[in-house]
VMD Tcl script that draws the C-alpha trace (Angstrom):
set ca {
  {29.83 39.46 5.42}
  {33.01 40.74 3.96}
  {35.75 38.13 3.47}
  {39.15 39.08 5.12}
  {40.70 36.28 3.77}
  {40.37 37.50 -0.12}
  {41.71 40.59 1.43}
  {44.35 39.59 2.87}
  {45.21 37.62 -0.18}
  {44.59 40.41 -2.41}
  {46.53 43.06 -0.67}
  {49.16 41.69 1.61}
  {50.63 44.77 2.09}
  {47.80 45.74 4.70}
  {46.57 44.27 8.10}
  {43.26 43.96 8.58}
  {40.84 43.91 11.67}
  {37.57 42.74 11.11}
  {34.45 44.01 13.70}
  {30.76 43.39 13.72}
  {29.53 46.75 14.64}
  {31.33 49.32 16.62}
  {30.49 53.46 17.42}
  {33.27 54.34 14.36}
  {36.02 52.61 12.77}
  {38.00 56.09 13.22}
  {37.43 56.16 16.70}
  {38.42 52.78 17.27}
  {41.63 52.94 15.46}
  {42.16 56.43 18.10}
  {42.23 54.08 21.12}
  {45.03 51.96 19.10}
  {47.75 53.51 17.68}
  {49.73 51.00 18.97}
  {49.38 49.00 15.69}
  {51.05 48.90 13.05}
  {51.12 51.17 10.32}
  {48.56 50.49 7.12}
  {46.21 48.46 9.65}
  {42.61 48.83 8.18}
  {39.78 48.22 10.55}
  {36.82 47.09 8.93}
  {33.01 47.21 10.52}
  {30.06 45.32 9.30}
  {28.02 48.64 10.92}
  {28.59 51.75 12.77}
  {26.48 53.29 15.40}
  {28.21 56.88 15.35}
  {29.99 57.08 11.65}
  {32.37 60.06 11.51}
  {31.51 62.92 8.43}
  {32.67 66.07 8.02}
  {32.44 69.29 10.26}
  {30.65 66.63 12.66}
  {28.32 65.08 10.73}
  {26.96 61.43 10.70}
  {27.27 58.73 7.96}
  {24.88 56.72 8.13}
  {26.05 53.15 8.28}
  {23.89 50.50 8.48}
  {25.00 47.30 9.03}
  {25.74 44.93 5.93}
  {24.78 47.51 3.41}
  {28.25 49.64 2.99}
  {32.13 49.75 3.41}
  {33.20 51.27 6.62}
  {36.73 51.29 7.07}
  {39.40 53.16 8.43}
  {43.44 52.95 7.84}
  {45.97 53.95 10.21}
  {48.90 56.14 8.43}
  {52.20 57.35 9.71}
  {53.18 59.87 7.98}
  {55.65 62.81 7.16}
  {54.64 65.95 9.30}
  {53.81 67.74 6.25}
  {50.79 69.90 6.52}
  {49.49 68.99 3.06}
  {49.31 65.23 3.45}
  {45.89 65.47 4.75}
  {44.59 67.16 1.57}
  {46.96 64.51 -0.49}
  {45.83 61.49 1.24}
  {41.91 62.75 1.18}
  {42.17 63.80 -2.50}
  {43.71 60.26 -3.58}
  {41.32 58.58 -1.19}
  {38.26 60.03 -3.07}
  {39.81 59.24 -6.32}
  {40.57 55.59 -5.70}
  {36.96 55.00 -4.18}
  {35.83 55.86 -7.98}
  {38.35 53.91 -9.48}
  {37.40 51.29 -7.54}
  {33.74 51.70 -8.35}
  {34.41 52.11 -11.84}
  {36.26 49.16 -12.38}
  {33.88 46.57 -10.46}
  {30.35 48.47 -11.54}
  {31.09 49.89 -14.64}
  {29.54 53.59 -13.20}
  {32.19 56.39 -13.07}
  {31.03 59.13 -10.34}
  {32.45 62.54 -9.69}
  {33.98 64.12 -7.28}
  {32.54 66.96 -4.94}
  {35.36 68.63 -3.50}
  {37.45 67.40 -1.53}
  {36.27 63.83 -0.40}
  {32.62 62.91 -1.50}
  {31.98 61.01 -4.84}
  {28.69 61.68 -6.52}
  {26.37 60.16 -8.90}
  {23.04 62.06 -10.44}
  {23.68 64.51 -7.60}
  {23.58 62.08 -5.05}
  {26.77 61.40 -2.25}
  {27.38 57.70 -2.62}
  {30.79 57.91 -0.92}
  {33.13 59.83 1.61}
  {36.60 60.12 2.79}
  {37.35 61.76 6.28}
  {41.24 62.21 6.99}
  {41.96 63.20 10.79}
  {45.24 64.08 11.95}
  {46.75 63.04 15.44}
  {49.69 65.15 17.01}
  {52.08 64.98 20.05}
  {52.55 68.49 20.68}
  {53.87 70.20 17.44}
  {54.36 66.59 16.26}
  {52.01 64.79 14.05}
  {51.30 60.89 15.47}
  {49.72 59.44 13.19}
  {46.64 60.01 10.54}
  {42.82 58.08 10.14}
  {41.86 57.97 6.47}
  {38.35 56.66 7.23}
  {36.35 55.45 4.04}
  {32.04 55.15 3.73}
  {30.82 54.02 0.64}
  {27.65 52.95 0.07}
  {27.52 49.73 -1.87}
  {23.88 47.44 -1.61}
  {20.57 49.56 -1.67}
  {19.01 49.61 1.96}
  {15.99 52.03 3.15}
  {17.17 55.86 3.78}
  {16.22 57.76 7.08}
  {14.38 60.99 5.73}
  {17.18 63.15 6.37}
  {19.02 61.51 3.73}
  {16.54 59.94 1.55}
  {17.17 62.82 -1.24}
  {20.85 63.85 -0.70}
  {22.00 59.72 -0.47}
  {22.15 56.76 -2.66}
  {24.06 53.45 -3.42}
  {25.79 51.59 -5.63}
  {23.42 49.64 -6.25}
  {20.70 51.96 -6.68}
  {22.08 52.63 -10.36}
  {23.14 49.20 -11.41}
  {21.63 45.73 -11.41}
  {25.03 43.50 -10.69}
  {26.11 42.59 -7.43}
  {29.69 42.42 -6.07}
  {31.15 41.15 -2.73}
  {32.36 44.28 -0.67}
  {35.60 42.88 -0.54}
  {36.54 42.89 -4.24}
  {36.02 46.65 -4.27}
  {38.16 47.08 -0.51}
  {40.96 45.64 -3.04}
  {40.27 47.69 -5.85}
  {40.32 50.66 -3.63}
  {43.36 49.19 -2.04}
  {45.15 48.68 -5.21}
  {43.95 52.12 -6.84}
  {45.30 53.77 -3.56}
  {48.68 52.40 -3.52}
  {49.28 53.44 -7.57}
  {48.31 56.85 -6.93}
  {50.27 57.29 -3.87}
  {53.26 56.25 -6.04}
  {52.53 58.65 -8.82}
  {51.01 61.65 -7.11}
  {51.07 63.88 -10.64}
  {48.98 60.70 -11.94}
  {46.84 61.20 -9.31}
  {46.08 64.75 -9.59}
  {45.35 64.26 -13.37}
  {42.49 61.89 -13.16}
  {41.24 64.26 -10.25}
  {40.88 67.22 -12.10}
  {39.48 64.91 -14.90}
  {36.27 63.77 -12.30}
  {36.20 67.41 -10.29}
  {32.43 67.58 -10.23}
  {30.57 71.35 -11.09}
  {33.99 72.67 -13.13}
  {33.42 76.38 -14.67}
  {30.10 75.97 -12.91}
  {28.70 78.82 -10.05}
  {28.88 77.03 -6.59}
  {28.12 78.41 -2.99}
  {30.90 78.37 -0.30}
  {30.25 77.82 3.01}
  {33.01 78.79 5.37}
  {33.11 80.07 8.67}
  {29.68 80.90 9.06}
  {29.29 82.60 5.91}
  {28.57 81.79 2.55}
  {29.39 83.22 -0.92}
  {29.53 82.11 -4.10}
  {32.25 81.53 -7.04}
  {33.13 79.46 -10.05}
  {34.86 76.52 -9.72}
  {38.28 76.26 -11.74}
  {39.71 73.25 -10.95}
  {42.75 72.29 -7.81}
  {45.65 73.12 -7.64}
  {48.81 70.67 -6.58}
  {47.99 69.75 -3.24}
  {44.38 69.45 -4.05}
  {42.98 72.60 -2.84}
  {39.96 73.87 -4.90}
  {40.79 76.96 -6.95}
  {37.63 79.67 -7.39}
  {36.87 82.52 -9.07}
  {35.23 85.16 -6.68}
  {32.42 87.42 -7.98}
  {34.96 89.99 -7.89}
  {37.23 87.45 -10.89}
  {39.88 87.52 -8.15}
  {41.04 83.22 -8.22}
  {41.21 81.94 -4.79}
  {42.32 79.08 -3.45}
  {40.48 77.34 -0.69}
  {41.54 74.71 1.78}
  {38.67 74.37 3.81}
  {35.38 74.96 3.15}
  {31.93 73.41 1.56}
  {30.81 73.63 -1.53}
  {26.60 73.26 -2.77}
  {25.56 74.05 -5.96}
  {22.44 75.22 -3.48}
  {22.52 78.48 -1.50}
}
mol new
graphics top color blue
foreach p $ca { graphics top sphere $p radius 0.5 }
foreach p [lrange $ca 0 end-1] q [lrange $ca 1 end] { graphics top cylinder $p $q radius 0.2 }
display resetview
């Protein structure tokens, strides 16, 4: 069971709701804007965990961190790449600093180790109209080793799989916390160490956007954390939303 009260100890900045298990963490924090801002919801489990383009995460209960944290922000278009880059980056610092393992990052918002997704950020935006309400940083990460469906059992791993300590789930919440709240404060910081951890860098990847899919090298991001490619014509491109494989 994760202990709110170190949390709330350790990072008094944030609010924190603590659920057995719910459908989605992101979801749930939908139904309640009403809240304040830099609430985190925290499940023991999810039924329906949130992923990209639709996707599931598997969550099972116990084994993982599945949070979300309510943001109000700026309407800025580019603070849902911002907030999902920096997201993904303090995960790793986070797991760094309590496990001693240093993952990378597949661009934009999954962290990696021996080709394996440990981790993932999903950012939604809300809007009123033209208006943005409000933004969901949700946050997986798998921490203690549990028994993969097949769908997953080669693309999906833990923590845990790859060292022997254990750590309570709520010492690496606050690490995350901590990391997040540094890097919001010094975004060029933040963009550094990115770029440092960019998983498959000068490295041929395959895009998959819009139904199509084509392949380029990876170059690095550029300020606002979109992922900068060279096209098999050597034209650079910049890409805000798309997947990346090192797979066709």
């Amino acid at each position: 069971m994760i202990d709110v009260r170190v949390l709330k100890k350790l990072c008094p900045t944030y609010s924190f709701l603590h659920l057995d298990t719910i459908d989605s963490t992101n979801e749930y924090l939908k139904s309640r804007l009403d809240l304040f801002e830099k609430t985190i919801v925290i499940a023991e489990g999810q039924t329906q965990g949130k992923g990209r383009n639709g996707r599931s995460f598997y969550s099972p209960k116990g084994c993982g961190i599945y949070m979300s944290l309510l943001i109000k922000p700026q309407n800025d278009p580019n603070t849902i790449f911002d907030l999902t880059g920096i997201a993904a980056l303090s995960a790793l610092k986070a797991i760094q600093t309590v496990y001693g393992i240093t993952p990378s990052i597949k661009w934009l918002n999954d962290l990696m180790v021996q080709d394996q997704k440990i981790a993932g950020i999903l950012c939604e935006s809300l809007f009123f109209g033209n208006q943005m309400k409000a933004m969901i940083l949700g946050i997986g990460i798998n921490v203690h080793s549990f028994k993969k469906p097949l769908d997953i059992a080669s693309i999906a791993a833990s923590i845990e799989d790859f060292v022997s300590i254990k750590k309570p789930r709520s010492i690496l919440i606050a690490k995350f916390l901590h990391s997040f709240d540094d890097y919001l404060a010094a975004p060029d910081k933040a963009l550094e160490d990115y770029r440092k951890h960019l998983a498959y860098v000068n490295q041929k990847v395959y895009i998959h956007q819009q139904g199509q899919t084509l392949s380029g090298i990876v170059r690095g991001i550029d300020d606002h954390f979109h992922l900068l490619i060279e096209n098999s014509q050597g034209q650079s491109e910049s890409l805000v939303s798309a997947e990346i494989s090192i797979r066709p």
